[in-house]
N, C-alpha and C positions, 0 to 999 in steps of 0.2 A: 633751871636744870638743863644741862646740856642734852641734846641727843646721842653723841655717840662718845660715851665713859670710857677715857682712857685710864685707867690707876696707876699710882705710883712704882709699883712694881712692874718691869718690863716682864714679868713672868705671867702675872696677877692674868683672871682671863678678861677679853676685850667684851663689851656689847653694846648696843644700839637699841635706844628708845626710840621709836616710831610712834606717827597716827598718821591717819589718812580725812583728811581735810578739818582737824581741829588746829593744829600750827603755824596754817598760811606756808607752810614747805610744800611742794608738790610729791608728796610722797604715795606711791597706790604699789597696789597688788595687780598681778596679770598670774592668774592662779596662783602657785606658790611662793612663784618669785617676786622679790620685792625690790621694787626701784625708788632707792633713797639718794633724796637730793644733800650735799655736802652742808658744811656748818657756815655758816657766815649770809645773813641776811641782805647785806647793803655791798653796794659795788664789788668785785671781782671776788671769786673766790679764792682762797691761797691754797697750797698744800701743806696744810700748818695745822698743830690742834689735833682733830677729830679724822679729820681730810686725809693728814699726811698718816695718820694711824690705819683708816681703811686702807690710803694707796699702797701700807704695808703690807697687809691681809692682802690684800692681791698678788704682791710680789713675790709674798714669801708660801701663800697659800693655807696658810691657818684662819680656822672657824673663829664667828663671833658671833653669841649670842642674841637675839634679836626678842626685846619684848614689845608688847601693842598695846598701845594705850586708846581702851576702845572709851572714857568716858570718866569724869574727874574720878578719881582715886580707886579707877579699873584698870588693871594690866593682864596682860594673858603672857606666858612663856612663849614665844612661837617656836623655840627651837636654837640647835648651830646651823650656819649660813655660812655661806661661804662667796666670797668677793669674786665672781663672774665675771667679772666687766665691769668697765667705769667708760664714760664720756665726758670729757670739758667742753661745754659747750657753748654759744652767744644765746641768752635768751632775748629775743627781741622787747617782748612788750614789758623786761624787766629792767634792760637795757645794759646786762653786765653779764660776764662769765661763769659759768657754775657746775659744780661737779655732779652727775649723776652717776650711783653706783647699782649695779645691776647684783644684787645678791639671791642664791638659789641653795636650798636645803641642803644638807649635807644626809641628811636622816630624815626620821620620822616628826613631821611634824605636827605643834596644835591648829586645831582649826578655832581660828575667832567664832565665838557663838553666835552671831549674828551675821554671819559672810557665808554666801554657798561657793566651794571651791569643786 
């Protein structure tokens, strides 16, 4: 399963499956905000797929839903989010380019049961 579900319908709404150190992606929280690393495991990242769908959401400023996947067959809603910032950047000790996207709340959101924010 991918992490960030684009559907068929350019209408349809956009979201983002996370976790924070179960995927081997560097994805974490810094309180609400959530810093998710782009799709593509192996050499460079593109802006393609999942990538060029956030670089969307940033450009154009529309929410995408964000669930958490805190544990096999547990997800939590966190909420809409909203594409903040993004960095392409060199990861050294991975040794290839890669998008990180900086997304922050639009609303109210859930708190993981197991995270003090």
């Amino acid at each position: 399963m991918k992490g960030i579900h684009v559907p068929d319908d350019p209408d349809a709404p956009k979201s983002i499956l996370t976790d924070v150190g179960l995927s081997g992606y560097r994805n974490r929280w810094e309180g609400q905000t959530l810093h998710y690393m782009g799709e593509g495991r192996s050499g460079d990242q593109q802006p393609v797929g999942g990538n060029a769908e956030l670089l969307s959401a940033w450009q154009k400023r529309y929410a995408v839903r964000v669930f958490e996947k805190l544990a096999r067959n547990q997800w939590v809603d966190r909420g809409l989010y909203r594409v903040a910032a993004y960095h392409y950047q060199y990861l050294d000790e991975e040794r290839r380019r890669a998008f990180e996207f900086v997304l922050e709340p639009v609303g109210p959101v859930a708190q993981a049961p197991d995270r003090k924010e």
